[in-house]
C-alpha positions as CSV (number, residue, x, y, z in Angstrom):
1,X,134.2,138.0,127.6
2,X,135.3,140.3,124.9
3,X,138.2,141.4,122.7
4,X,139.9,144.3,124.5
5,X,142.2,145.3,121.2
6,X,143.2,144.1,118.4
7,X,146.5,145.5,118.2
8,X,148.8,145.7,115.0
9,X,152.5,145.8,114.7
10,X,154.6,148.0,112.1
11,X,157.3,150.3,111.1
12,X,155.6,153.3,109.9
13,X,158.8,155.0,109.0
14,X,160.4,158.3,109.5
15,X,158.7,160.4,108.2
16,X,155.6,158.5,108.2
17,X,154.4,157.1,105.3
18,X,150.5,157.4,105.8
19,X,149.9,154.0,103.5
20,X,151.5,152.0,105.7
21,X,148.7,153.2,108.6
22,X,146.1,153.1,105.6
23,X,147.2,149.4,104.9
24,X,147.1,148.9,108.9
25,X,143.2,150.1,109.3
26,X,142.0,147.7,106.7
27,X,143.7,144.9,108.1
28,X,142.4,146.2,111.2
29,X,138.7,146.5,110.0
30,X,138.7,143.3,108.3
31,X,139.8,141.6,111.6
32,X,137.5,143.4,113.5
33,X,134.4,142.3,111.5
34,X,135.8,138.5,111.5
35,X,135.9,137.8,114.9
36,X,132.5,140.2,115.1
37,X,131.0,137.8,113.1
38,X,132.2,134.7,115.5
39,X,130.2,136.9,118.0
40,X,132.8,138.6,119.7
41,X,132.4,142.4,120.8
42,X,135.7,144.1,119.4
43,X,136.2,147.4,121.7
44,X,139.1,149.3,120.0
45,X,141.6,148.4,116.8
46,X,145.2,149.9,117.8
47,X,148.4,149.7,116.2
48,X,151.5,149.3,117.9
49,X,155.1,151.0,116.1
50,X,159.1,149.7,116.8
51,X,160.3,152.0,119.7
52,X,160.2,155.5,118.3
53,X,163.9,156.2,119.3
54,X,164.5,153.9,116.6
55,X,161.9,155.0,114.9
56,X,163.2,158.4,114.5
57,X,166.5,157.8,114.5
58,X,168.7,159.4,117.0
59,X,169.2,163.0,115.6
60,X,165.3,163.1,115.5
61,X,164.2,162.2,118.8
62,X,162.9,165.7,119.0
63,X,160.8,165.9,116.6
64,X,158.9,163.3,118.6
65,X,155.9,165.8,119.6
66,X,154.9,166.8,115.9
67,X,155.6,163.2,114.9
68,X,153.0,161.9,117.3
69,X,150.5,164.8,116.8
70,X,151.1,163.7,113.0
71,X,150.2,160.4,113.6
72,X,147.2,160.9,115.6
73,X,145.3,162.5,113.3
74,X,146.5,159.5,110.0
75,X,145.7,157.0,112.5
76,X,142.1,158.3,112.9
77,X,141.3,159.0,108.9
78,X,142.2,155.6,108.5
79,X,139.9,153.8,111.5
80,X,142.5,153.0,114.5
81,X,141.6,153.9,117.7
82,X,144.7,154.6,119.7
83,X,148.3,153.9,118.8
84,X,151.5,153.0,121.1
85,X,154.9,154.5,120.1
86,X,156.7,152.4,121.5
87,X,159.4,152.8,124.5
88,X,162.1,155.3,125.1
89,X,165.0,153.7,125.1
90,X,168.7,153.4,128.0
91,X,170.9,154.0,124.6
92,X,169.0,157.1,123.9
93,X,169.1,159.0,127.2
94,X,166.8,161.8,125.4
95,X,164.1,159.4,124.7
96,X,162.7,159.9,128.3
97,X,162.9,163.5,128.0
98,X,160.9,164.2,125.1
99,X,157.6,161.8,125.7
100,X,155.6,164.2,128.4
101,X,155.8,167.1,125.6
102,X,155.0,164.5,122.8
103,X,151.8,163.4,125.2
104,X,150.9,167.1,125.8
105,X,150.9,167.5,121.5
106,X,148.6,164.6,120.8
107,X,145.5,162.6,121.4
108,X,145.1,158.9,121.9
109,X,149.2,157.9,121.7
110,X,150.5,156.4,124.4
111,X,154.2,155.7,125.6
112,X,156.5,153.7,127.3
113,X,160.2,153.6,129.0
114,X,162.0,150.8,129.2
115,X,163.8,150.6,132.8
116,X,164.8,146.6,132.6
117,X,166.1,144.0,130.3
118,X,168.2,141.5,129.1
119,X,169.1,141.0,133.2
120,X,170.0,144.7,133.5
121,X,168.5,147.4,135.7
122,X,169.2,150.6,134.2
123,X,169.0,153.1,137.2
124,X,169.3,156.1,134.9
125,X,165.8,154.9,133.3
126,X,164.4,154.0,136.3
127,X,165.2,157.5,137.2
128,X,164.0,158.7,134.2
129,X,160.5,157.1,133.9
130,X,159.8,158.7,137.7
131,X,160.3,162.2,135.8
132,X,158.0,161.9,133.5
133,X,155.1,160.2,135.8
134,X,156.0,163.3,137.9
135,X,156.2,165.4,134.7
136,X,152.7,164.5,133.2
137,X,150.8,165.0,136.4
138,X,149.7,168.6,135.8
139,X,149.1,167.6,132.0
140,X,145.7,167.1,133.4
141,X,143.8,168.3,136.7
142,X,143.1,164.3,137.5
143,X,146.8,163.5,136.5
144,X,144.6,161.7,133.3
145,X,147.7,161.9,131.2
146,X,149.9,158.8,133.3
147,X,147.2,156.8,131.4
148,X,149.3,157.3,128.4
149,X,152.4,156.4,129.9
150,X,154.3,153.1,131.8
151,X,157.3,152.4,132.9
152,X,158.9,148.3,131.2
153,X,160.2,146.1,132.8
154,X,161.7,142.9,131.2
155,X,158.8,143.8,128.9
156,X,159.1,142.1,125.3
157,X,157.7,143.1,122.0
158,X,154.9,141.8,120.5
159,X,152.7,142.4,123.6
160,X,148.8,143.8,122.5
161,X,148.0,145.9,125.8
162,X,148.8,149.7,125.7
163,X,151.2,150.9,126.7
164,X,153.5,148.3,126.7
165,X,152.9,147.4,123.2
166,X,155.6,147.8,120.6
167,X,157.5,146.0,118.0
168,X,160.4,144.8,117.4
169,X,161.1,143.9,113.6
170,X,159.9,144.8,109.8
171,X,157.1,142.3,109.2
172,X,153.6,143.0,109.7
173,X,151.9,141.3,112.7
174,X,149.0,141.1,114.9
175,X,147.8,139.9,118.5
176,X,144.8,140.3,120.5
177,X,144.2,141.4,124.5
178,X,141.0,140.4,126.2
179,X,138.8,141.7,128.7
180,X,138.3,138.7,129.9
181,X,137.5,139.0,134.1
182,X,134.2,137.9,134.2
183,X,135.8,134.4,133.2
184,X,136.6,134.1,136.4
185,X,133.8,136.0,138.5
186,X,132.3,132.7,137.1
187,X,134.3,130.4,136.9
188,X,134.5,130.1,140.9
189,X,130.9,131.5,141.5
190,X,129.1,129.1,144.1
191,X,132.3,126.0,143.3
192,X,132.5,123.9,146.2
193,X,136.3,123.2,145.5
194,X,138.9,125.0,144.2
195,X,139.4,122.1,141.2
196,X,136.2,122.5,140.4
197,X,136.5,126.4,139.6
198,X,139.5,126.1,138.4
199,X,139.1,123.2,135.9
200,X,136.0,125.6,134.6
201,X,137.9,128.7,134.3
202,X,141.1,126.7,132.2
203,X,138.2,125.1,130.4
204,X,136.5,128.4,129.3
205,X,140.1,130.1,128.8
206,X,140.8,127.1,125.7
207,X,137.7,127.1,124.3
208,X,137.6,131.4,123.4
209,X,141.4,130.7,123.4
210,X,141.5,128.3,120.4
211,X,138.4,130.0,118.8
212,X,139.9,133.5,118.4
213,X,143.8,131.5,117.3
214,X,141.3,129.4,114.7
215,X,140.3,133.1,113.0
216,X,143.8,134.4,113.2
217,X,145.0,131.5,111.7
218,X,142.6,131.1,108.9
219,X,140.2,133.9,108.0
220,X,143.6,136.3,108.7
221,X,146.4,134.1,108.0
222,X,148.1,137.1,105.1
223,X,149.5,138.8,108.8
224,X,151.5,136.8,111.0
225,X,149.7,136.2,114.4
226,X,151.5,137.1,117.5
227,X,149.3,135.2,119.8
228,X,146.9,135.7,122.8
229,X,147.3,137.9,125.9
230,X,144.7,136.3,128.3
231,X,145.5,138.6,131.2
232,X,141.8,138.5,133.1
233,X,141.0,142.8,132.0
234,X,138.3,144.0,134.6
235,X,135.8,146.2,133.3
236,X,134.4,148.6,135.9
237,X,131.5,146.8,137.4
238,X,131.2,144.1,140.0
239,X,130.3,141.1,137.3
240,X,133.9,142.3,135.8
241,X,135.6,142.4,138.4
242,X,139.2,140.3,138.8
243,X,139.0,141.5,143.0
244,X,135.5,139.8,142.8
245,X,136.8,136.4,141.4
246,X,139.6,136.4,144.0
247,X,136.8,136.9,146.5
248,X,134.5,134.3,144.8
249,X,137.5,132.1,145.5
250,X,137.4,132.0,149.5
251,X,138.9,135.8,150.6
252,X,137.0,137.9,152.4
253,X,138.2,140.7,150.8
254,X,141.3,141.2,148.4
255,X,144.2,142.8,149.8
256,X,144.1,140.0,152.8
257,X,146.2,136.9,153.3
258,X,145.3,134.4,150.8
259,X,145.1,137.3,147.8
260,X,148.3,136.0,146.6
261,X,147.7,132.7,146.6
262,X,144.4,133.5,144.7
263,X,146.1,135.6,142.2
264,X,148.9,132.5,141.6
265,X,146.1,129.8,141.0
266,X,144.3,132.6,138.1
267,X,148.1,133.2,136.9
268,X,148.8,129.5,136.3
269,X,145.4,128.7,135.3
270,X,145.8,131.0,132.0
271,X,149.1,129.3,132.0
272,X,147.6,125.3,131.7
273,X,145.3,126.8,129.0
274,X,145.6,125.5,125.4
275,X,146.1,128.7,123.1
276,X,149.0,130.7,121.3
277,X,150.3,133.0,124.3
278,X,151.6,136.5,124.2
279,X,152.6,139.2,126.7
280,X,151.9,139.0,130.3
281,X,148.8,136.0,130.6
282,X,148.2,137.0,133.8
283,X,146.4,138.4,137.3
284,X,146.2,142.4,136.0
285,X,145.2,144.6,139.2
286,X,144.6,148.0,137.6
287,X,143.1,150.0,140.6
288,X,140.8,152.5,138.7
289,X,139.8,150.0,136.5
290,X,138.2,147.3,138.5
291,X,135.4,148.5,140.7
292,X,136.1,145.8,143.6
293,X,140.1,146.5,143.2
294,X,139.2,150.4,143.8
295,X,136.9,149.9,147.1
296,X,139.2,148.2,148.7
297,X,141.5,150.8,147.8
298,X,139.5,152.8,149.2
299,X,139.4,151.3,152.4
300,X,143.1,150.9,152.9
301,X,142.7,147.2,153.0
302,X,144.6,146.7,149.5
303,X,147.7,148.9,149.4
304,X,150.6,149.7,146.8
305,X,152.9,147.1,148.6
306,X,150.1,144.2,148.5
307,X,149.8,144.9,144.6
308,X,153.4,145.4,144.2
309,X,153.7,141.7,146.3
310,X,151.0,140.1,144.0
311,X,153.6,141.0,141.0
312,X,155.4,138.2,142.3
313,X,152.9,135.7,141.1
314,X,150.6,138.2,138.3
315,X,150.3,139.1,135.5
316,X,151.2,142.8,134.8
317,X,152.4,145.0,137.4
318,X,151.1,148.0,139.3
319,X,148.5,150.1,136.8
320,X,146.2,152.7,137.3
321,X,147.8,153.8,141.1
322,X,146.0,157.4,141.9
323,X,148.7,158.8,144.1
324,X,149.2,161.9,146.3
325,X,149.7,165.3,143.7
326,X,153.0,166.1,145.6
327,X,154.7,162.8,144.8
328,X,158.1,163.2,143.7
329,X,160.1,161.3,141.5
330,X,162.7,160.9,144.4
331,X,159.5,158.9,145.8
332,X,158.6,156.9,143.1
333,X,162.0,155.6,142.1
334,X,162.2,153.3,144.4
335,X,158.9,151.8,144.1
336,X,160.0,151.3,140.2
337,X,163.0,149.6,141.4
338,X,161.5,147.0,143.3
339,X,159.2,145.9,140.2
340,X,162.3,146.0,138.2
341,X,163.9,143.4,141.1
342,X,160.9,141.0,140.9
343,X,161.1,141.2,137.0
344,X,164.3,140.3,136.4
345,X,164.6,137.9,138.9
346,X,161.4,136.3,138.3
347,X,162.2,136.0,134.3
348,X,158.5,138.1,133.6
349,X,157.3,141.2,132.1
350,X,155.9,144.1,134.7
351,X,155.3,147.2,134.1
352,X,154.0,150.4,136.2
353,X,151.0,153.1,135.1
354,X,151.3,155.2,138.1
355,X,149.0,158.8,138.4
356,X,149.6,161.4,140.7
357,X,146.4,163.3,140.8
358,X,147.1,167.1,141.1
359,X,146.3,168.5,144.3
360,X,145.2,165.4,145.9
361,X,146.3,164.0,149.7
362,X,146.7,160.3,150.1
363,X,143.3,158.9,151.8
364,X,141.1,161.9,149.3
365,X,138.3,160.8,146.8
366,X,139.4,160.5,143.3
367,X,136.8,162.3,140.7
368,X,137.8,160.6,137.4
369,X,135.1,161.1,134.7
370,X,135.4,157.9,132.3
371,X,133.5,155.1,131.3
372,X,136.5,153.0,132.1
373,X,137.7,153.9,136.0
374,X,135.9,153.3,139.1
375,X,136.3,155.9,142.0
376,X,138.8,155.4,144.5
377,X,141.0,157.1,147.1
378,X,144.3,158.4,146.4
379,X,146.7,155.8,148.0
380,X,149.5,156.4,150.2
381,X,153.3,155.4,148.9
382,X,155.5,154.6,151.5
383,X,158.9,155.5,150.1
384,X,161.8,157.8,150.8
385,X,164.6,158.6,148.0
386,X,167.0,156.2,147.5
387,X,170.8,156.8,149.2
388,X,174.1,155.9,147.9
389,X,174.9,153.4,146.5
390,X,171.4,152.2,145.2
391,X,170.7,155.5,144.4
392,X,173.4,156.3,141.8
393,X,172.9,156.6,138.1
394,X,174.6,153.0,137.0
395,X,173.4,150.0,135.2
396,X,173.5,146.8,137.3
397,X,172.6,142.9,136.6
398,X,170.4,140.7,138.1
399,X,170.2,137.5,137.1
400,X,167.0,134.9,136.7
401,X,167.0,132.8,139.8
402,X,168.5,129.5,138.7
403,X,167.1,125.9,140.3
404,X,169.4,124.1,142.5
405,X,170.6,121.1,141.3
């Protein structure tokens, strides 16, 4: 197991006032060495902003591209990694518009749009954040640049994983992801019951849970500490591999029947766990990230609507999807609809990192160079655009699905 990010959350202002990211890396670097010193491997130190619509203010939203391109290069003289701007926002309709160009001007920001919350679907956002997935495709000839970008839904602040993260107030704070999947490759390696593996993985989940809270809480206690996000992060290699652990548990091969009952029992397992929770605690399925989750990609037995299905009962959504270059964002609307649906009525945060990869069919070989995706197959998205009167531009509600009395 190690610490995926440690993320920090702050208004940098407008314009930015460079201290505030000077006073953010040595926060950063002092956490960083602390839980070092504990023995955990630290991969990146981020900082997360308040949504940059706000941010910016609305007669600025266009200054978003040299804003960001700004901020890159501060973030890096001071020692952060990669930085989240936050999300575009329903109440500023010009917030969508602006983030492929402000992606395009800079290195190592990332985005977001926020499509669902407080019970609403916003249809124009929905409609918006298909645009730029569509939009950001030919940024790169491997449609790299939808790394940088998801679509929210029913996503809070105070979440550490890019690119959801963003803030939501003027106080300092911090939280931590983990890349934590190899918890349970082992946690149900050779059990003989499901209790058994599952009383190991909550078990394991406490102890690094509580350990890394006991740091925050002591060692770091001059920033207030948002919590854990436990979500099981694969790494690409079969020993970190979340579609190993569901096959460790019994499936022949995720993307068959019992995969969703698999990805429940790891959902609620991080859930019994004793530690300070934040974000999505969950099943995360990123495609390109997990080298099990990308073979059987590859093979056509997991497809978009089995991840999309496993949403249900996960942690995080649908990320790192290589789809077909000609994809439209007639096409993926609807898919981005139906993740709002389960959000809202399901009361939990999803989001969507899809890629269109220029020039690429559904069923061809992805050719991603980096450290962090396994090789897949570009996977086929069964969708048509939406008719009237689901497909108009209006907000709607759905509300959480009450229990009966």
């Amino acid at each position: 197991m190690k610490i995926r990010s440690i993320t920090y959350f702050c208004d940098p202002k407008f314009p930015l006032e460079e201290k505030i990211l000077q006073d953010a890396g040595r926060f950063l670097s002092k956490a960083k060495a602390a839980y070092e010193a504990a023995g955990y491997e630290v991969q990146t130190v981020r900082i997360a902003t308040i949504p940059f619509p706000k941010l910016l203010g609305g007669s600025h939203i266009d200054e978003l591209p040299n804003y960001a391109n700004q901020f890159a290069k501060s973030m890096k003289d001071a020692g952060i990694f990669y930085a989240a701007l936050g999300p575009a926002l329903p109440e500023f309709p010009r917030s969508y518009q602006v983030i492929p160009e402000a992606i395009a001007a800079s290195e190592d920001i990332f985005f977001s749009g926020m499509m669902a919350n407080e019970n609403t679907i916003h249809m124009a956002g929905v409609k918006a954040c298909a645009e730029i997935i569509v939009k950001c495709a030919p940024l790169d000839p491997n449609g790299f640049a939808n790394l940088k970008f998801a679509a929210l839904a029913n996503v809070r602040a105070g979440a550490p994983f890019f690119p959801a993260a963003y803030h939501n107030d003027n106080e300092p704070a911090f939280a931590i992801a983990v890349e934590s999947a190899d918890v349970a490759v082992n946690a149900f390696a050779g059990q003989s019951t499901l209790d058994e593996g599952r009383s190991a993985l909550i078990a394991e989940i406490t102890k690094h849970g509580q350990a890394i809270a006991k740091i925050a809480n002591t060692e770091l206690s001059n920033t207030r500490f948002n919590g854990i996000d436990f979500s099981l992060a694969p790494f690409p290699d079969d020993a970190h591999s979340l579609g190993g652990a569901v096959e460790n548990m019994g499936v022949q091969k995720i993307g068959l029947h019992g995969s969703l009952a698999s990805a429940a029992i790891l959902t609620e397992a991080i859930e019994r766990a004793d530690f300070p929770h934040i974000g999505f605690n969950g099943f995360m399925q990123p495609v390109l990230e997990d080298t099990i989750l990308a073979k059987r990609a590859a093979e056509g037995t997991l497809t978009i609507k089995d991840a999309l299905l496993y949403s249900a009962v996960c942690g995080t959504g649908l990320d790192t999807i290589p789809l077909p270059g000609d994809t439209t964002a007639d096409q993926i609307s609807p898919l981005l609809l139906d993740l709002c649906a389960l959000a809202l009525r399901l009361d939990k945060p999803l989001t969507a990192r899809l890629m269109p990869v220029p020039g690429k069919r559904a069923g061809d070989p992805t050719e991603f160079d980096f450290a962090f995706f396994a090789n897949s197959k570009v996977m086929r998205l069964d969708s048509e655009p939406l008719g009237l009167p689901l497909g108009r531009n209006e907000n709607f509600s759905l509300q959480t699905k009450l229990p009966r009395s």
